[in-house]
C-alpha positions as CSV (number, residue, x, y, z in Angstrom):
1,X,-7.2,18.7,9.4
2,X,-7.8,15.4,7.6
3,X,-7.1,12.6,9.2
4,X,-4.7,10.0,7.8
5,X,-3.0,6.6,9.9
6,X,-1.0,3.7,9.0
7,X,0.1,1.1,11.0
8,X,1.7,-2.4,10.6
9,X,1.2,-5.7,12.0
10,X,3.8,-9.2,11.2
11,X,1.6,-12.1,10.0
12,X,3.8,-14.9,9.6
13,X,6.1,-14.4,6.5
14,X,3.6,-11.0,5.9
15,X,3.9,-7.9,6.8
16,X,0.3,-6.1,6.5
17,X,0.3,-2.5,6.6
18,X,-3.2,-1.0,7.6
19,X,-3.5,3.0,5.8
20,X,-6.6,4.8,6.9
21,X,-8.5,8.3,5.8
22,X,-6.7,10.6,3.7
23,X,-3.7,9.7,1.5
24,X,-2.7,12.9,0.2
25,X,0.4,15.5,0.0
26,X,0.1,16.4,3.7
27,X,0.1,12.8,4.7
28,X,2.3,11.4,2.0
29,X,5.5,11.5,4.0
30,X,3.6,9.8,6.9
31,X,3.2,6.7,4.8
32,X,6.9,7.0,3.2
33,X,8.1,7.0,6.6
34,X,6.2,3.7,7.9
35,X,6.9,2.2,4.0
36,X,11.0,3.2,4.5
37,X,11.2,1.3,7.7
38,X,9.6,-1.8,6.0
39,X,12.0,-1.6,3.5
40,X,15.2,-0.8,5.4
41,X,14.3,-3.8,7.2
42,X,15.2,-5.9,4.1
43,X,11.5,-6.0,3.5
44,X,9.0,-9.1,4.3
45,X,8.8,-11.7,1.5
46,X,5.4,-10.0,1.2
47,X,4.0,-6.7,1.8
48,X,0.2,-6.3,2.3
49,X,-1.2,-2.9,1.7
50,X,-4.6,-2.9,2.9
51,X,-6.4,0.5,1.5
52,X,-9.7,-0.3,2.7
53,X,-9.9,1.7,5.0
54,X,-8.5,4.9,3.3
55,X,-11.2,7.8,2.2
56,X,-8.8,9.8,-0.1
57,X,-5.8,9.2,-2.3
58,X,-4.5,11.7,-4.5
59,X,-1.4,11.7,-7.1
60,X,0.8,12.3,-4.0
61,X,-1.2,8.7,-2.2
62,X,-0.3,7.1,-5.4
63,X,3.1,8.0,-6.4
64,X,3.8,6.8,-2.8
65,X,2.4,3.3,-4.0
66,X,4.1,3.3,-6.8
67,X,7.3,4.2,-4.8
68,X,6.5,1.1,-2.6
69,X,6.3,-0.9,-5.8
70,X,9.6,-0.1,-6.9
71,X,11.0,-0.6,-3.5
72,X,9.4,-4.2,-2.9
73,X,11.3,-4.9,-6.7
74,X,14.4,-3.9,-5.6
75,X,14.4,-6.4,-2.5
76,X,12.3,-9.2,-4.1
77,X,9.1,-8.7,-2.0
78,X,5.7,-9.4,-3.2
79,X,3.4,-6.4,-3.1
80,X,0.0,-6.6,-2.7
81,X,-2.9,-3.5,-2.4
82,X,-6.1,-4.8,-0.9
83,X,-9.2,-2.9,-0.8
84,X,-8.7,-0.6,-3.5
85,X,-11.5,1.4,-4.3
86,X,-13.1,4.9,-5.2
87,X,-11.1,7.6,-6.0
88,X,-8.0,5.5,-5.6
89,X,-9.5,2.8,-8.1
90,X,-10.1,5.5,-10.6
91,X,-6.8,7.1,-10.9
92,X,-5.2,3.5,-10.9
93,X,-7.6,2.7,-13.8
94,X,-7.6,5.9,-15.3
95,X,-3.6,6.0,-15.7
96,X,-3.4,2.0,-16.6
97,X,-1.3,1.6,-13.5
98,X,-4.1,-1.1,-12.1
99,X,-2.7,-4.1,-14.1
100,X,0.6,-3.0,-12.5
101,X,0.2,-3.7,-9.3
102,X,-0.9,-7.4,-7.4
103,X,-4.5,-6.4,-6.3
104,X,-6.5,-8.6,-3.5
105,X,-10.0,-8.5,-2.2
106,X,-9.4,-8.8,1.1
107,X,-6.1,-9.4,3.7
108,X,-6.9,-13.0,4.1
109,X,-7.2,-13.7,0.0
110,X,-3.6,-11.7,0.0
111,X,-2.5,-13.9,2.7
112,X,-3.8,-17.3,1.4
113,X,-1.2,-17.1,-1.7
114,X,1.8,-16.4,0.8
């Protein structure tokens, strides 16, 4: 079984939400779960998505992002992926979603335009 985990942590006016391993169908309702409580919450004034951590992300992992997108629009967050990168940064760039979303470097560059 691949392994998938998310967790969140508050960081002042941030919420950072750590994914890890496989974002795929079988885990795609694992990370709407996690994403649906930060929205029902009202939703930080900024979400941070950090990806770096993640292995896989299929078309399920990413219509979950864009999902998340749509969500942090709704309430008038900031989204913002960080650590985007191999197959994840090929569909993104592949589909011309990539200029779509707020993309960081790192958690702390994310953090630094709070």
């Amino acid at each position: 079984m691949p392994f998938f985990s998310i967790s969140s942590d508050l960081r002042g006016a941030a919420l950072v939400v750590h994914a890890g391993g496989e974002l795929d169908y079988g885990h795609a309702p694992v990370f709407r779960n996690e994403m649906t409580r930060v929205w029902r919450a009202g939703g930080p004034q900024t979400v941070v998505i950090d990806l770096t951590a993640l292995t896989f992300c299929d078309s399920a992992g990413v219509a979950e992002l864009i999902w998340s997108l749509q969500q942090s629009r709704a309430l008038g967050s900031r989204l913002v992926l960080v650590g985007v990168h191999g197959t994840l940064e090929r569909i993104l760039a592949i589909t011309g979603l990539r200029p779509v979303f707020e993309i960081s470097p790192t958690v702390e560059d994310a953090l630094r335009e709070v």
